[in-house]
TIFIGU-859054 format. One record per residue (C-alpha): x, y, z; residue in one letter; residue number from 1. Coordinates in nm, 2 decimals. Example, Ala and Ser with C-alpha at 12.3 -4.5 7.8 and 13.67 -1.06 7.14 Angstrom:
{pt {1.23; -0.45; 0.78}; a; 1}
{pt {1.37; -0.11; 0.71}; s; 2}
***
This chain:
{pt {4.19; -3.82; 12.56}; x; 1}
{pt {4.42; -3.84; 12.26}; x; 2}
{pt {4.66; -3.58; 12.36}; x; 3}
{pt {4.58; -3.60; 12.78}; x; 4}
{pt {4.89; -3.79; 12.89}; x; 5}
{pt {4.85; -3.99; 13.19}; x; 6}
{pt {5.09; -4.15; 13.37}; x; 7}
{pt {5.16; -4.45; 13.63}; x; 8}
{pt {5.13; -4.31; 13.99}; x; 9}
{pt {5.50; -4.39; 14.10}; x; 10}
{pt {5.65; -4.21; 13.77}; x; 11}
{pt {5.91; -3.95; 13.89}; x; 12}
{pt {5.89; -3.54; 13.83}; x; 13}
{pt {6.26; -3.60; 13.63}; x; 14}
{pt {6.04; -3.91; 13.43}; x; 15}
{pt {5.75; -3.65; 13.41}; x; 16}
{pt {5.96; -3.38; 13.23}; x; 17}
{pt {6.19; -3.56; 13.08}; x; 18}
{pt {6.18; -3.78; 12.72}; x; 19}
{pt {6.18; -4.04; 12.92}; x; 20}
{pt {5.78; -4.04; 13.00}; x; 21}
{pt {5.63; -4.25; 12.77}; x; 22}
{pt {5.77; -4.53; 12.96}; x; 23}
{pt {5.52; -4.45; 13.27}; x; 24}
{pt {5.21; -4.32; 13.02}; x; 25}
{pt {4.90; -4.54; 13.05}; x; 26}
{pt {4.74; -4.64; 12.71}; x; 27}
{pt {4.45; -4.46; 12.59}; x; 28}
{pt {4.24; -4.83; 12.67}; x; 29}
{pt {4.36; -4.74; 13.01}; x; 30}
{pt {4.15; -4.43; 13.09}; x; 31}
{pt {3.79; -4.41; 13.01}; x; 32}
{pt {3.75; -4.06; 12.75}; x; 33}
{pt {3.52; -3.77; 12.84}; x; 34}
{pt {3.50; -3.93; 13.21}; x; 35}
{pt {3.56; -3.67; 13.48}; x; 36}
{pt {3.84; -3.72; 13.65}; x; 37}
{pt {3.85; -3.56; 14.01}; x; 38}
{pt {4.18; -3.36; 14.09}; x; 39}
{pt {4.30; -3.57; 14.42}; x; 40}
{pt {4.59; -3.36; 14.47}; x; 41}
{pt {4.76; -3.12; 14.27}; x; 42}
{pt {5.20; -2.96; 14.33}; x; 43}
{pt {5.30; -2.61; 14.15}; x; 44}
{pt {5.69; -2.67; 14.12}; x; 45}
{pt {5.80; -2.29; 14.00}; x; 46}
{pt {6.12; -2.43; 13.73}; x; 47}
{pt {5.91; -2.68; 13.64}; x; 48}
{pt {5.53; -2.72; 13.59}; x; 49}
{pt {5.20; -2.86; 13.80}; x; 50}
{pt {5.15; -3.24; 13.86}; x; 51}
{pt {4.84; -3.38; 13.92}; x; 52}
{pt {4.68; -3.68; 14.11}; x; 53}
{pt {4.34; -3.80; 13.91}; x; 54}
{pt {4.15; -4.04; 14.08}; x; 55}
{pt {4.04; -4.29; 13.79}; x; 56}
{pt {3.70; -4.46; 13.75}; x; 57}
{pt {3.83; -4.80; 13.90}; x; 58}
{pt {3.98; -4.61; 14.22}; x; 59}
{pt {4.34; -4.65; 14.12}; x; 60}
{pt {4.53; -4.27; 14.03}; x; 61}
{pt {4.75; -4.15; 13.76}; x; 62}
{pt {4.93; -3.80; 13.71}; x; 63}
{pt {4.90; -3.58; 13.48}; x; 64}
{pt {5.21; -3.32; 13.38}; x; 65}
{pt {5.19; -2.96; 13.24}; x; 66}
{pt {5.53; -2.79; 13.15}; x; 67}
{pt {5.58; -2.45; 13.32}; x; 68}
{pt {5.64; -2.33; 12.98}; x; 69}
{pt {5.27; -2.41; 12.86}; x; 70}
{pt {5.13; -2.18; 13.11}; x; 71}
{pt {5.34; -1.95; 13.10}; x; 72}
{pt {5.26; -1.86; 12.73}; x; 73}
{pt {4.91; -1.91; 12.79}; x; 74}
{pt {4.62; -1.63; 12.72}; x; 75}
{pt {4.61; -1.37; 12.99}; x; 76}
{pt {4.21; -1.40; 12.98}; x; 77}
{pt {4.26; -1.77; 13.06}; x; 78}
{pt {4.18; -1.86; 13.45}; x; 79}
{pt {4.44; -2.03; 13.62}; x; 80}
{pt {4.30; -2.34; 13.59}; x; 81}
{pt {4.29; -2.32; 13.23}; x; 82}
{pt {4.63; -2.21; 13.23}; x; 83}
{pt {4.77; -2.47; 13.43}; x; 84}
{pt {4.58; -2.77; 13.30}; x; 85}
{pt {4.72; -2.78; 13.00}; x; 86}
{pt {4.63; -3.05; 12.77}; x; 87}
{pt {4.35; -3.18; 13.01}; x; 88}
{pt {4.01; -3.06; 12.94}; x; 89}
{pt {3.81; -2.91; 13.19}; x; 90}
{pt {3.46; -2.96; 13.01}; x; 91}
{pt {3.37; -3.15; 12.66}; x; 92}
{pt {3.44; -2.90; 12.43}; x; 93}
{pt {3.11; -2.76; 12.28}; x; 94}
{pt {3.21; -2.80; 11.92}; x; 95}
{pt {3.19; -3.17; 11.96}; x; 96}
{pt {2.84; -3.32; 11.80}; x; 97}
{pt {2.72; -3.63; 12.00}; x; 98}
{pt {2.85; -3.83; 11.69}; x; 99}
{pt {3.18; -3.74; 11.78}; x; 100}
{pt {3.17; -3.79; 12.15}; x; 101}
{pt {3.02; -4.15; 12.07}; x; 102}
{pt {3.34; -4.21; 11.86}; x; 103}
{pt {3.59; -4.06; 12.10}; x; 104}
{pt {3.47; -4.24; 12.38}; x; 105}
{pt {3.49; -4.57; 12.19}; x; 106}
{pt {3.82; -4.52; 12.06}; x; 107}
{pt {3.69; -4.49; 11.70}; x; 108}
{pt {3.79; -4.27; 11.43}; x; 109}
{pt {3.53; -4.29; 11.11}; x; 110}
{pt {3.50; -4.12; 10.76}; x; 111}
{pt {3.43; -3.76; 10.82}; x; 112}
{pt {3.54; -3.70; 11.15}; x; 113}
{pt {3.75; -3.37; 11.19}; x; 114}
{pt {4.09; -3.32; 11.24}; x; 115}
{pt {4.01; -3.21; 11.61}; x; 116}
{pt {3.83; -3.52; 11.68}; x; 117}
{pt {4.10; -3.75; 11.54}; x; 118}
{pt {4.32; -3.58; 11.75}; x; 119}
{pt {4.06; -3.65; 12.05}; x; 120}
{pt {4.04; -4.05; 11.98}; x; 121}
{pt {4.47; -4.10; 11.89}; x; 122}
{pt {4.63; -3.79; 11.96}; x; 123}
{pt {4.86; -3.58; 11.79}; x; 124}
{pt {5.06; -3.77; 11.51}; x; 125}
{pt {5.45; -3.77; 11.46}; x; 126}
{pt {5.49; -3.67; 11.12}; x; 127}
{pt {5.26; -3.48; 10.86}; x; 128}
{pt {5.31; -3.54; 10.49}; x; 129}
{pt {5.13; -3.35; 10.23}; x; 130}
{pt {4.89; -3.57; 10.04}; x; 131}
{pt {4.73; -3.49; 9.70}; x; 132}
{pt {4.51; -3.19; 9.63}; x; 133}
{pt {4.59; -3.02; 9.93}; x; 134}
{pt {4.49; -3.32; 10.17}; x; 135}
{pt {4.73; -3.42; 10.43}; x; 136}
{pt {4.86; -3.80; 10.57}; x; 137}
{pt {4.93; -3.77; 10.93}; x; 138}
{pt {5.14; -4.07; 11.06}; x; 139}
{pt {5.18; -4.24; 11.41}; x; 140}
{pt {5.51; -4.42; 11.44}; x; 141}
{pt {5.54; -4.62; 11.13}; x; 142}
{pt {5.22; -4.81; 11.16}; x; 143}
{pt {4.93; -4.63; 11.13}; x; 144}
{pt {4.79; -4.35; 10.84}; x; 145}
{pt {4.52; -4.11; 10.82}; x; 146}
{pt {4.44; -3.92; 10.55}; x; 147}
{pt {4.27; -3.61; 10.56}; x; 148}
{pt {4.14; -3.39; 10.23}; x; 149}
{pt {4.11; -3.01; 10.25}; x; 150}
{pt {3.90; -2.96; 10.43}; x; 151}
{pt {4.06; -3.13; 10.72}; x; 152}
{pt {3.85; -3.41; 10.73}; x; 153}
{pt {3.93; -3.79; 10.75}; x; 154}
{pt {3.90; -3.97; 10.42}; x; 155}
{pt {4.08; -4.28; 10.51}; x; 156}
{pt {4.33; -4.50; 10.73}; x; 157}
{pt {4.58; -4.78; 10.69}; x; 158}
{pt {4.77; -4.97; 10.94}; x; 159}
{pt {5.04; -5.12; 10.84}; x; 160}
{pt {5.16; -5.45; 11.01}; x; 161}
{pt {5.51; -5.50; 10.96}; x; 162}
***
């Protein structure tokens, strides 16, 4: 997914935690989206979060990281596996129309598709401008632009090749 961060099997807990991550993330063409991923192994380190070993549809693993502070602020009515899980879903979410998981497990973002969604198919973007009329352009890195009316839906994209 979008926002699920996985990472190379030999990436470190300091690497895990640390800005030094991305390094050791696998690309979104890397992982197959709304697969299930079986939990091989999972470590609770108190000061600093849960790792986890996936197995991945072509046998190889990955880890996945969440930050003790995540579940530490999470809802009380949450399970624990909710908790701990952090950015890793544990079931398609149900507000998703088969439209939408078509395009997130393609990869593709088209007109209409929600904020949510986009989120789903390229994760969460490094800066948000406003953009006329109450519409907002999201940006990831300096390359690529969505732009999303208000109604948080996507009206348009650019990539910019530099």
């Amino acid at each position: 997914m979008g926002f699920s961060r996985l990472y190379q099997p030999d990436t470190t807990l300091e690497e895990l935690s640390g800005l030094r991550n991305i390094r050791k993330e696998l690309g979104p063409t890397s992982v197959p989206q709304l697969v299930p991923l079986p939990i091989v192994a999972a470590k609770y380190i108190q000061s600093t979060g849960v790792v986890f070993k996936l197995k991945l549809p072509n046998g190889n693993e990955a880890l996945a990281f969440t930050d003790a502070s995540y579940f530490q602020r999470a809802d009380a009515n949450n399970s624990v596996m909710d908790k701990v899980s952090g950015s890793l879903l544990m079931a398609i979410p149900s507000d998703l129309n088969p439209k939408e998981i078509d395009d997130i497990k393609k990869g593709s973002v088209s007109k209409g598709m929600k904020r949510q969604t986009l989120y789903y198919v390229v994760g969460f973007p490094d800066k948000e401008n406003d953009w006329g009329r109450g519409g907002k352009q999201l940006m990831y890195g300096n390359r690529l632009l969505f732009y999303l009316d208000n109604t948080n839906t996507v009206v348009d994209w650019q990539s910019l090749d530099r």
